[in-house]
py3Dmol code that shows the C-alpha trace and the ligand (Angstrom):
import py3Dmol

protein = """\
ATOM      1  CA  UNK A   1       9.777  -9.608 -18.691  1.00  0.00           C
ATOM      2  CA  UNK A   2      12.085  -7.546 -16.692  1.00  0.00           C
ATOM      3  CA  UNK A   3      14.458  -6.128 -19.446  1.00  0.00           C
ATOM      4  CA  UNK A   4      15.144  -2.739 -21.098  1.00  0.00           C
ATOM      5  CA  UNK A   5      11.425  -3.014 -22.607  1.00  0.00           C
ATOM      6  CA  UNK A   6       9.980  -3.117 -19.103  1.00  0.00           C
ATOM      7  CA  UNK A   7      12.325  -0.085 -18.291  1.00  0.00           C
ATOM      8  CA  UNK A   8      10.849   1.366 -21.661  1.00  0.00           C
ATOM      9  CA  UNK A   9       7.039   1.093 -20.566  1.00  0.00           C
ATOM     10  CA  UNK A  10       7.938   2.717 -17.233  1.00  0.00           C
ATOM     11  CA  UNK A  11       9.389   5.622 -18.484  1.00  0.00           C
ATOM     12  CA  UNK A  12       6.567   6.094 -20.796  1.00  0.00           C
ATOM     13  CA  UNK A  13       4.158   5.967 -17.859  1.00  0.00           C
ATOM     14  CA  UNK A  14       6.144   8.359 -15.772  1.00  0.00           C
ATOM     15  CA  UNK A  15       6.798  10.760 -18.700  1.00  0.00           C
ATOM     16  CA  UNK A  16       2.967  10.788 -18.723  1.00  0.00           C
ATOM     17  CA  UNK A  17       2.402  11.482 -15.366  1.00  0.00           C
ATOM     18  CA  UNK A  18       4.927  14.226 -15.226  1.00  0.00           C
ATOM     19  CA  UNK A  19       2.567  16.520 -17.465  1.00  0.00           C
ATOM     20  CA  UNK A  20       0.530  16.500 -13.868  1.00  0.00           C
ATOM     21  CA  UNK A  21       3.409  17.367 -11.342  1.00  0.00           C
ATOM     22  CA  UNK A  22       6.466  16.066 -10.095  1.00  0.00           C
ATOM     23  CA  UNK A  23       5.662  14.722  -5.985  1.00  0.00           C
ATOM     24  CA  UNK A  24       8.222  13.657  -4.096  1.00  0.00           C
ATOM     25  CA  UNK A  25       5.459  12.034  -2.129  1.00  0.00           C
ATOM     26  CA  UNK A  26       3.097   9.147  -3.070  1.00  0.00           C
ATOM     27  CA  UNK A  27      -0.127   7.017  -1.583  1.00  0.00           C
ATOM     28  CA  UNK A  28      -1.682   4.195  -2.244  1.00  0.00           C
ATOM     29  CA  UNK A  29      -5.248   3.984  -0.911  1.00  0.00           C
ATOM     30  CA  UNK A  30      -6.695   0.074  -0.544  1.00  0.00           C
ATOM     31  CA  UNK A  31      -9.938  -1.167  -0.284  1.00  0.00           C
ATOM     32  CA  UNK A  32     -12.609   0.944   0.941  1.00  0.00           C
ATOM     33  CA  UNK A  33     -10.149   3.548   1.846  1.00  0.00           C
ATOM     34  CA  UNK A  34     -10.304   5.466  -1.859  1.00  0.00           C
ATOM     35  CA  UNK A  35     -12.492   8.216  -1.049  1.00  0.00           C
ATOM     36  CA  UNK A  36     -10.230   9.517   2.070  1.00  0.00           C
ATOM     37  CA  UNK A  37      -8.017  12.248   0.182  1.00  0.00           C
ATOM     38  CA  UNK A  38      -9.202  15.293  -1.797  1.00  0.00           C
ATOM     39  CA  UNK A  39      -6.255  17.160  -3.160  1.00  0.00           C
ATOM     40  CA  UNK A  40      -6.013  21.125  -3.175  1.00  0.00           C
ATOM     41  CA  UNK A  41      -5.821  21.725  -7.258  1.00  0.00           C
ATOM     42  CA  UNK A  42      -5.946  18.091  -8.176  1.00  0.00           C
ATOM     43  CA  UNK A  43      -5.272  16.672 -11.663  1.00  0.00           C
ATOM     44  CA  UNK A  44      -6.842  13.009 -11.787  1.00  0.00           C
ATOM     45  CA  UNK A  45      -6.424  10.061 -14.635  1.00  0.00           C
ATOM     46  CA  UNK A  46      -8.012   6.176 -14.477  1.00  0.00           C
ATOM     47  CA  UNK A  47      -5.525   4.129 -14.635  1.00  0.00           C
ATOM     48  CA  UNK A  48      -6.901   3.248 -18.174  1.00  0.00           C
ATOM     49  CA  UNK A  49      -5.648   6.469 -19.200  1.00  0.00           C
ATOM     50  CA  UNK A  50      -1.811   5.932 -18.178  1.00  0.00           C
ATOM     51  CA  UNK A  51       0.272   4.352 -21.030  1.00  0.00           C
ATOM     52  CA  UNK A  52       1.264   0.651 -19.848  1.00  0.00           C
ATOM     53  CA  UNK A  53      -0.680   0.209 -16.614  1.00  0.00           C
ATOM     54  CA  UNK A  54      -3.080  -2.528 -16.170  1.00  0.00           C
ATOM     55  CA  UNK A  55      -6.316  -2.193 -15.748  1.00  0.00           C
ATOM     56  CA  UNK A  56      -8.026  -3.227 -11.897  1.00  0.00           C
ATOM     57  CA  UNK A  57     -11.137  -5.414 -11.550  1.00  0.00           C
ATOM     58  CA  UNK A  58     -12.198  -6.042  -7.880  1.00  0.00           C
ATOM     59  CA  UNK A  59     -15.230  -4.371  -6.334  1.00  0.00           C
ATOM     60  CA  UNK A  60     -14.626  -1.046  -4.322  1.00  0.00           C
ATOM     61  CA  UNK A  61     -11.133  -0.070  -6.633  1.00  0.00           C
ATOM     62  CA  UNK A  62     -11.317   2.667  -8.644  1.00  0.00           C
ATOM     63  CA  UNK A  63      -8.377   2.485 -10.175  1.00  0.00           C
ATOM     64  CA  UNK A  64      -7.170   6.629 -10.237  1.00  0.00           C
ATOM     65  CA  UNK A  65      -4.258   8.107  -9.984  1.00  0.00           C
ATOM     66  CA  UNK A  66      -4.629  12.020  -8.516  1.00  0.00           C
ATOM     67  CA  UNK A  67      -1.711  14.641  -8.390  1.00  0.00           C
ATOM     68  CA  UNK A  68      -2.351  17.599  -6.295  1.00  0.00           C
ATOM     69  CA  UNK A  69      -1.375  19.904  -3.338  1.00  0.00           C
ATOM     70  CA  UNK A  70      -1.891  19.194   0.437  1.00  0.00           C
ATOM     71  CA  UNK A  71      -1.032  21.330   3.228  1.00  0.00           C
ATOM     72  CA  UNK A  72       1.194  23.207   0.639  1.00  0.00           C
ATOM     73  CA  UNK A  73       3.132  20.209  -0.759  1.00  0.00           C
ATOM     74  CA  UNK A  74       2.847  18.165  -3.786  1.00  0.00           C
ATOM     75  CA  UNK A  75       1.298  14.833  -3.480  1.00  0.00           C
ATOM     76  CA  UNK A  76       0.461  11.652  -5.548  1.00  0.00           C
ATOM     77  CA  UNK A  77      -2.886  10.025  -4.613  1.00  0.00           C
ATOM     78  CA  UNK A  78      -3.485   6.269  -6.339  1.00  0.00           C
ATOM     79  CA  UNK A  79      -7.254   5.311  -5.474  1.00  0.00           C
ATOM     80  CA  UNK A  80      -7.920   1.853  -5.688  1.00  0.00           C
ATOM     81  CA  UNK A  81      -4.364  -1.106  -6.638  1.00  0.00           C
ATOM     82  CA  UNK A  82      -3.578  -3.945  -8.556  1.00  0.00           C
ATOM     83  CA  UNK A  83      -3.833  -7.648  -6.450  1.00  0.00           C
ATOM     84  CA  UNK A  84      -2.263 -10.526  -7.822  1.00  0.00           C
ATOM     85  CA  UNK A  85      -5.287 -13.006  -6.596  1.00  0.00           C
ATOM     86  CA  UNK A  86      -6.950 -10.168  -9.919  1.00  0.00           C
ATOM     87  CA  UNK A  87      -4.792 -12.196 -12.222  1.00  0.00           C
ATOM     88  CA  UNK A  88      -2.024  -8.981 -12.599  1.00  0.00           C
ATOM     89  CA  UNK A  89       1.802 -10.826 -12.776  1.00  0.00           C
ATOM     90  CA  UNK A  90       3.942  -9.951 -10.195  1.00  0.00           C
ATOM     91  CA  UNK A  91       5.607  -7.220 -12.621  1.00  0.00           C
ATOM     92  CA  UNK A  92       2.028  -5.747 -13.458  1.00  0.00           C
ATOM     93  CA  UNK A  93       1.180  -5.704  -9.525  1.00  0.00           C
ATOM     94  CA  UNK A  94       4.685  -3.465  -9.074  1.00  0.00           C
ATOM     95  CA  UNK A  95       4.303  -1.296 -12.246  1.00  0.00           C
ATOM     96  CA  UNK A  96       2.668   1.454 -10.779  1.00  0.00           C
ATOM     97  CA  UNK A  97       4.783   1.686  -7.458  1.00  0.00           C
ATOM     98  CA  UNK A  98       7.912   1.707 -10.088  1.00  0.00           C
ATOM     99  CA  UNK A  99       6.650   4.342 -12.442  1.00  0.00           C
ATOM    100  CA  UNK A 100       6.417   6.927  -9.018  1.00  0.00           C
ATOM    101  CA  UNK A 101      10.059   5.921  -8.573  1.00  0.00           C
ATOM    102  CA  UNK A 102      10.939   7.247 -12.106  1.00  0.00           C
ATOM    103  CA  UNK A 103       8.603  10.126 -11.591  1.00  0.00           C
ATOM    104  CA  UNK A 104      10.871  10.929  -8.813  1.00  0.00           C
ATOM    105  CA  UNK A 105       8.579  10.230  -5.693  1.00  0.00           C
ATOM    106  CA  UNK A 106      10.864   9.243  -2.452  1.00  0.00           C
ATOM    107  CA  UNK A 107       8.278   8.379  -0.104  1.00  0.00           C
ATOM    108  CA  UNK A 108       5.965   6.087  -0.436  1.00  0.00           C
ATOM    109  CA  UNK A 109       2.853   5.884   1.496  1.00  0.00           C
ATOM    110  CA  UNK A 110       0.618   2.443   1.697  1.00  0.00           C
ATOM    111  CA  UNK A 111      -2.759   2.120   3.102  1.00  0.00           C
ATOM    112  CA  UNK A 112      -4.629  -1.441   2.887  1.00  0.00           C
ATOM    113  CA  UNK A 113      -7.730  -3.723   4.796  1.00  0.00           C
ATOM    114  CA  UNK A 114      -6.391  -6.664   6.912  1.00  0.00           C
ATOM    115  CA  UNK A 115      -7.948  -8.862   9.247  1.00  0.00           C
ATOM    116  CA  UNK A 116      -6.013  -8.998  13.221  1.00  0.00           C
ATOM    117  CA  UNK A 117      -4.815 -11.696  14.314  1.00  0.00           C
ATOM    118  CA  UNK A 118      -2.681  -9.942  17.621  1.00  0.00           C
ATOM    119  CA  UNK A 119      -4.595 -10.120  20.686  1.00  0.00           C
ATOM    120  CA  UNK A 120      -6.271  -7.229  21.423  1.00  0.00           C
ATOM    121  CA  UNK A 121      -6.815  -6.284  18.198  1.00  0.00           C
ATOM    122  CA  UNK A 122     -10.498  -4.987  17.193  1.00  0.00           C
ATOM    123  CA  UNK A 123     -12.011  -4.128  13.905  1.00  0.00           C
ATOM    124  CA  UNK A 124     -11.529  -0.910  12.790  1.00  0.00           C
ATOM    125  CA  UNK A 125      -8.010  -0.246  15.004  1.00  0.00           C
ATOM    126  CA  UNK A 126      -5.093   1.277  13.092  1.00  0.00           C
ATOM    127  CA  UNK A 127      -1.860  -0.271  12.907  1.00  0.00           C
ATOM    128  CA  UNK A 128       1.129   1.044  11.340  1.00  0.00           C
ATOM    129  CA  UNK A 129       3.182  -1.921  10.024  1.00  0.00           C
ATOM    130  CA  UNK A 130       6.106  -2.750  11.559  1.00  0.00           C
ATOM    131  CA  UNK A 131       7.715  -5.558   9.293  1.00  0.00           C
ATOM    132  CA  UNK A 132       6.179  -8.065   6.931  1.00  0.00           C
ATOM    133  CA  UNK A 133       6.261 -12.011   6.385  1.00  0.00           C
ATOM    134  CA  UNK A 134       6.282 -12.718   2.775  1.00  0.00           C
ATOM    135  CA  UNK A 135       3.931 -15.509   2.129  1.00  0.00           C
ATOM    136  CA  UNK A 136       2.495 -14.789  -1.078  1.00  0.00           C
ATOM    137  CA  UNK A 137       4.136 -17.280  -3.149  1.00  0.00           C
ATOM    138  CA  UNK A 138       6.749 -14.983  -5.077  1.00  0.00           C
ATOM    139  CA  UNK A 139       9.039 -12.373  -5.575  1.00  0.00           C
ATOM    140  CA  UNK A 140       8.518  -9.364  -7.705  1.00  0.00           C
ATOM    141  CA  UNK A 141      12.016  -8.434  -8.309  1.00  0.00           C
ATOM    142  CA  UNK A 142      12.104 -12.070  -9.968  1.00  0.00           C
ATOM    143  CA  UNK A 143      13.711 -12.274 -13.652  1.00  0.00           C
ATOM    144  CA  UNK A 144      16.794  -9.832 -14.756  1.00  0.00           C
ATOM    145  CA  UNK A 145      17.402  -7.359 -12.653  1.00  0.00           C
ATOM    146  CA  UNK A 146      16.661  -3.974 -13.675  1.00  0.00           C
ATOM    147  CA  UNK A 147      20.048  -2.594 -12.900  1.00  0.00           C
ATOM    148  CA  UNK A 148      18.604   1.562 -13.307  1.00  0.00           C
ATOM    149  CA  UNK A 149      16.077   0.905 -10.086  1.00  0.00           C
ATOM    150  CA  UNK A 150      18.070  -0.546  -7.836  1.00  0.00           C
ATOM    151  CA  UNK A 151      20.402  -3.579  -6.797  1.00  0.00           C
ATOM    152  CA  UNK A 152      19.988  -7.519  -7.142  1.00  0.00           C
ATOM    153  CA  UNK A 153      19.937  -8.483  -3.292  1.00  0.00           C
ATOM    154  CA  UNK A 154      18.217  -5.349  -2.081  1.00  0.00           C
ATOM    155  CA  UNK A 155      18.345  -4.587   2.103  1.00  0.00           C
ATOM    156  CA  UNK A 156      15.158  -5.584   3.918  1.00  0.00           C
ATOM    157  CA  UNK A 157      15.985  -4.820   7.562  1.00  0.00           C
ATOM    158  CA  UNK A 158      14.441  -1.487   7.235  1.00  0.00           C
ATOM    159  CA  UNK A 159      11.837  -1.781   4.450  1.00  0.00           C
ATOM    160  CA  UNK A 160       9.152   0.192   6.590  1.00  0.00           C
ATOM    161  CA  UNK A 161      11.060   3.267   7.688  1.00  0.00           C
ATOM    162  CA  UNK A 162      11.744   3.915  11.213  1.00  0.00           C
ATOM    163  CA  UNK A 163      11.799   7.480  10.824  1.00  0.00           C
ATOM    164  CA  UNK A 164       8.802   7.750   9.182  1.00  0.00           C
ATOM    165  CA  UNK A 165       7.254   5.947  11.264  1.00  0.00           C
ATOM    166  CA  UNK A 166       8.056   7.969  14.634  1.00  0.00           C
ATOM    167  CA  UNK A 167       6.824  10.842  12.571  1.00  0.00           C
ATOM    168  CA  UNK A 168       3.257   8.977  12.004  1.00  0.00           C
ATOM    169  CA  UNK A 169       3.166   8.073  15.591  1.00  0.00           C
ATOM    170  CA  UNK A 170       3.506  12.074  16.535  1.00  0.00           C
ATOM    171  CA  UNK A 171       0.782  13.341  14.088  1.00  0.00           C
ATOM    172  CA  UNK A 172      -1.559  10.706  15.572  1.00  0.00           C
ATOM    173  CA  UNK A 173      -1.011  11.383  18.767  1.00  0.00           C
ATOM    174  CA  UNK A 174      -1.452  15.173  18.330  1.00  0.00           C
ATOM    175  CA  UNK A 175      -4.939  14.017  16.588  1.00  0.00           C
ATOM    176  CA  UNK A 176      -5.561  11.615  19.522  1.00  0.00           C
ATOM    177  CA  UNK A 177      -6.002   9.095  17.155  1.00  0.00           C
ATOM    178  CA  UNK A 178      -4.864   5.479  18.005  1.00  0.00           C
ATOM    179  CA  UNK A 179      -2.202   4.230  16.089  1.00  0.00           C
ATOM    180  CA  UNK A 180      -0.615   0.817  17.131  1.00  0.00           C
ATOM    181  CA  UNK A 181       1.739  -1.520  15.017  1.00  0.00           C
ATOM    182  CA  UNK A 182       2.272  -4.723  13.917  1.00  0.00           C
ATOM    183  CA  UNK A 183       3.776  -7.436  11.977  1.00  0.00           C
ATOM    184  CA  UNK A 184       1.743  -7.673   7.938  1.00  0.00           C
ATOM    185  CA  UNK A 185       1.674 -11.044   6.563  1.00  0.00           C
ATOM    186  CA  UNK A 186       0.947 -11.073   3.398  1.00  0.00           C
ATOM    187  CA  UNK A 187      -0.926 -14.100   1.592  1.00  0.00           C
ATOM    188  CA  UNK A 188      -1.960 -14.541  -2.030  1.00  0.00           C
ATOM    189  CA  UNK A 189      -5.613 -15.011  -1.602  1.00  0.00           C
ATOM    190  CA  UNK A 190      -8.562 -14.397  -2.531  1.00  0.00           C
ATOM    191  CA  UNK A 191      -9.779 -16.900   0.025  1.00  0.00           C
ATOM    192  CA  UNK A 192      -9.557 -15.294   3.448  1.00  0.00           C
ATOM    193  CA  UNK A 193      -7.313 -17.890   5.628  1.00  0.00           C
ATOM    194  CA  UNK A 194      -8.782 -21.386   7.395  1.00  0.00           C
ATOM    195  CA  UNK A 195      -8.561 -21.126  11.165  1.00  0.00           C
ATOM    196  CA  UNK A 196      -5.439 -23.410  10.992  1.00  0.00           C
ATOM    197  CA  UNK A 197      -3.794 -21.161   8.533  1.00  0.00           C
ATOM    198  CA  UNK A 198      -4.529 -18.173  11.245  1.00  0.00           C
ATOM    199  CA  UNK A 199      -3.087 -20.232  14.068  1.00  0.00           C
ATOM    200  CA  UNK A 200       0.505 -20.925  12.204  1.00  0.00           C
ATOM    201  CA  UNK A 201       0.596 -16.994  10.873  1.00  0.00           C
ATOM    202  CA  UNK A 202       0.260 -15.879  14.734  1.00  0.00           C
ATOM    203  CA  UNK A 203       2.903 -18.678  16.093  1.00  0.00           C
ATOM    204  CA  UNK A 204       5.014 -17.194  12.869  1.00  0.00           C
ATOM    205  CA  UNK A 205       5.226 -13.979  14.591  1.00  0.00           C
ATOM    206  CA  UNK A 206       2.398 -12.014  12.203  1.00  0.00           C
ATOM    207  CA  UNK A 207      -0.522  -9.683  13.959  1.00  0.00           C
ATOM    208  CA  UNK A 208      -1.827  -9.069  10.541  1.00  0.00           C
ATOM    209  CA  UNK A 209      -2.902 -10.403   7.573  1.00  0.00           C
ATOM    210  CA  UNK A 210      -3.836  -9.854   3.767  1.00  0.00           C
ATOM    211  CA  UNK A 211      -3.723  -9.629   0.428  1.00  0.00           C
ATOM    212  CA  UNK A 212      -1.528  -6.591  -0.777  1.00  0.00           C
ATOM    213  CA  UNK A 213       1.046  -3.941   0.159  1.00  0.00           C
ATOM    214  CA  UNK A 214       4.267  -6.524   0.131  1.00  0.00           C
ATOM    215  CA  UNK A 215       4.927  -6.288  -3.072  1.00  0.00           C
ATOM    216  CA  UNK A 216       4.778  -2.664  -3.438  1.00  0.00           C
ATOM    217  CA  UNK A 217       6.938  -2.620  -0.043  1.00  0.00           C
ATOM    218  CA  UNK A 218       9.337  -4.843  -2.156  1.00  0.00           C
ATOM    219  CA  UNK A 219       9.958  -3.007  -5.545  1.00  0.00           C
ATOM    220  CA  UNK A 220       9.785   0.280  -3.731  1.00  0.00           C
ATOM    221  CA  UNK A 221      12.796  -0.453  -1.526  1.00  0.00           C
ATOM    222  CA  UNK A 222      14.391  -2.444  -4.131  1.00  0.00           C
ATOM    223  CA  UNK A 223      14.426   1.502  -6.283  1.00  0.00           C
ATOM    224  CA  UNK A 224      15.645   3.060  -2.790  1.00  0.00           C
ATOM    225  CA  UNK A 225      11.778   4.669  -1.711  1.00  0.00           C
ATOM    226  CA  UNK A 226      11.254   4.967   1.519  1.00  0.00           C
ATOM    227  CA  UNK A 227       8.279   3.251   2.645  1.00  0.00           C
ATOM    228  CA  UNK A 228       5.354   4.047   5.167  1.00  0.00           C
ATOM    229  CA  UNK A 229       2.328   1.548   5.673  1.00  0.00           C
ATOM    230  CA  UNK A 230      -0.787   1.868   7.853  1.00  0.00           C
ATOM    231  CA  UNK A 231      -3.608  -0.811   7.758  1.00  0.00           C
ATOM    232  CA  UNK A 232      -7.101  -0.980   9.027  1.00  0.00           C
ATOM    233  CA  UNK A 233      -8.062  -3.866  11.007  1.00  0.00           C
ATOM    234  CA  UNK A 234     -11.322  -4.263   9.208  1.00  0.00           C
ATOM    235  CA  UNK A 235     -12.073  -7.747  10.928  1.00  0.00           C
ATOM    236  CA  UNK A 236     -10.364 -10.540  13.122  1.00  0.00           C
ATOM    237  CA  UNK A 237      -8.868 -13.088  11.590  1.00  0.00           C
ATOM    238  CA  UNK A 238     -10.755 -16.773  10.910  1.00  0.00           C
ATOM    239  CA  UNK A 239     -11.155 -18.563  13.547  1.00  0.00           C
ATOM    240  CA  UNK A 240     -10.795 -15.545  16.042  1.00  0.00           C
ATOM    241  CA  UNK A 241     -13.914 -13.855  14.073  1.00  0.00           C
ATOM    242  CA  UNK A 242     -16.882 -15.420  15.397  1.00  0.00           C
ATOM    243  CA  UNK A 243     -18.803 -16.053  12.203  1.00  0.00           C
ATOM    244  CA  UNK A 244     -17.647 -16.538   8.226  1.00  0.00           C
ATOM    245  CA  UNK A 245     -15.184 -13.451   6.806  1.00  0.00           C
ATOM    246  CA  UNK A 246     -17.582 -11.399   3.894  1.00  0.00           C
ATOM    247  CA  UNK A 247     -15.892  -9.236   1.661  1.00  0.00           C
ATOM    248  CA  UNK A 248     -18.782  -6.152   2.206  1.00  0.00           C
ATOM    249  CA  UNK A 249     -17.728  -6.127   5.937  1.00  0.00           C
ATOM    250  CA  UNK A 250     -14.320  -5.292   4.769  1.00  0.00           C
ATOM    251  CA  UNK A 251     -14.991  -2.435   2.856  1.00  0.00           C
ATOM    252  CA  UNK A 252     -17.925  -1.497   5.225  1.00  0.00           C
ATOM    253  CA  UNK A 253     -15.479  -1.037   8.314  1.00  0.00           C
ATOM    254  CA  UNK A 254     -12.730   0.244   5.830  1.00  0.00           C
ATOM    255  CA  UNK A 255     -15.333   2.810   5.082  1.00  0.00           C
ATOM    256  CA  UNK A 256     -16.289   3.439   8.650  1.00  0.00           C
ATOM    257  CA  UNK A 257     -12.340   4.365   9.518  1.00  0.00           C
ATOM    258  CA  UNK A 258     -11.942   6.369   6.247  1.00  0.00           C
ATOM    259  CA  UNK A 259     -12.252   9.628   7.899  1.00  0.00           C
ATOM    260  CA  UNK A 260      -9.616   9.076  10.718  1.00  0.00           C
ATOM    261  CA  UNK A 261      -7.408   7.584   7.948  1.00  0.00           C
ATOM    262  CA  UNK A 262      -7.929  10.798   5.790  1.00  0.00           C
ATOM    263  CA  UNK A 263      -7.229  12.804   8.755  1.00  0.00           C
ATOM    264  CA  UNK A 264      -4.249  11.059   9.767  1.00  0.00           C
ATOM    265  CA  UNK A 265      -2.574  10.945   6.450  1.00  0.00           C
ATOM    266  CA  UNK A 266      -3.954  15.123   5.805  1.00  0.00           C
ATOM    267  CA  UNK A 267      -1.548  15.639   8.584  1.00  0.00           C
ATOM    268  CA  UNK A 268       1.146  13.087   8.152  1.00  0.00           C
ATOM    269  CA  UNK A 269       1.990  13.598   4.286  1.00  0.00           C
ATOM    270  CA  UNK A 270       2.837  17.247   4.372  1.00  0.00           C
ATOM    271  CA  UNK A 271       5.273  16.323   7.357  1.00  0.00           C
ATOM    272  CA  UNK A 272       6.795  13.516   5.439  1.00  0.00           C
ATOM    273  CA  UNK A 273       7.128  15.674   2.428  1.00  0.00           C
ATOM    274  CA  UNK A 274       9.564  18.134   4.545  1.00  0.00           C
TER     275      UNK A 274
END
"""
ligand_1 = """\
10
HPA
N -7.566 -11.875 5.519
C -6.931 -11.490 4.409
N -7.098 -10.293 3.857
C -7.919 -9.421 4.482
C -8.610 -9.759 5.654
C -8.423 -11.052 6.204
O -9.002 -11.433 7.234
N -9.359 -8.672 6.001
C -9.101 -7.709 5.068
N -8.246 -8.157 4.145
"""
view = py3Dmol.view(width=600, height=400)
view.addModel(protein, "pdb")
view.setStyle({"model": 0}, {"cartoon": {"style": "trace"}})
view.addModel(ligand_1, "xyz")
view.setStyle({"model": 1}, {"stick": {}})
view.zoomTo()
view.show()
């Protein structure tokens, strides 16, 4: 439940992760994309290890959390998230994003897998997101409101930062690596979409889709983070893919990108740190 026990367990967690360092800047890496980011110096725990987190499940998650330098600055690295189609509540899936807000971390950085739907759209293209459609179902900020994050009826009009993202756009360029953007809709999964489903998402405005990243967007805005989030196009969408959706093509194009992901955020994250 969302009451002064929940804000009890995060403190606990971020009292923990203090002993490592104290980043202003944190980065979620999603599927396939966990190996991308050695730190200079770095202090790693499993998420086991971290008082109140949950523990993930799904294939290609390791489920770390790595504080270190990069390009000078101090960073926080998670490798491998919770998904609510793993069973986590909606409070569980946000529990790590919230703990980095009590740590002290203003910027939040979110990588995931998605499939395009956008024309012109190929598998393994870049996209930083540009908005999101909410179709997952729920809320996270749900239940009381926990009044020492942030307000009831947060602002979403700039939930991925426009700043931030002009910055991303430079560093790629000056890496000549593609970076386009889009609109992430997010769905509960773990079924990929039906071919139908993929036809209303585009005519709903989305050029993306998957399974993560909107709640994190959500409870990281709601504690006043601003928020950064590139995905990998790891596939097209059902119905624009040619044969069935697997999940090892996923993480076998995520894994095929890592590098130019790595690269891109080696650059960006010292920039966004200043
Ligand atoms: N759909 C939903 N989630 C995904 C996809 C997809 O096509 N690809 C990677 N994650």
């Amino acid at each position: 439940m969302s009451d002064g026990r929940t804000m009890e367990k995060l403190r606990v967690a971020a009292d923990f992760l203090r002993k490592l360092g104290e980043p202003r800047v944190a980065v979620v890496l999603g599927s396939g994309l966990g190996d991308v980011l050695p730190l200079e110096g770095e202090r790693a725990v499993a998420f086991t290890e971290v008082p109140g987190f949950p523990t993930p499940t799904a294939p290609g998650h390791k489920g770390e959390i790595a504080i270190g330098t990069l390009g000078g600055v101090d960073v926080l690295v998670q490798r491998g998230r919770l998904h609510y189609y793993e069973g986590y509540s909606p409070e569980e899936v946000v529990f790590p994003v919230r703990t980095y807000a009590l740590l002290g971390v203003r910027i939040l950085v979110l990588t995931n897998a998605s499939g395009g739907i956008a024309e012109g759209l190929a598998p393994g293209d870049l996209v930083l997101i540009r908005d999101h459609i909410n179709m997952l179902g729920f809320n996270p900020l749900r239940g009381p409101n926990l009044d020492e994050l942030g307000p009831r009826f947060p602002d979403m009009t700039h939930a991925y930062d426009p700043g931030l993202r002009a910055i991303a756009h430079e560093a790629a360029r000056e890496l000549g690596i593609e970076l386009r953007e889009g609109v992430y809709l997010a769905t509960m999964g773990p079924t990929y979409e039906t071919p139908a489903e993929i036809r209303a998402f585009r005519a709903l405005g989305a050029d993306l889709v998957g399974m993560s990243t909107v709640p994190e967007v959500i409870a990281a805005r709601h504690a006043g983070m601003r928020v950064l989030a590139i995905s990998c196009v790891t596939n097209l969408a059902a119905g624009i893919a040619r044969g069935p959706l697997s999940h090892e093509e996923v993480l076998e194009i995520g894994r095929r990108r890592a590098a130019d992901l790595g690269r891109l955020l080696a650059e960006l994250l010292p920039r966004l740190a200043r």
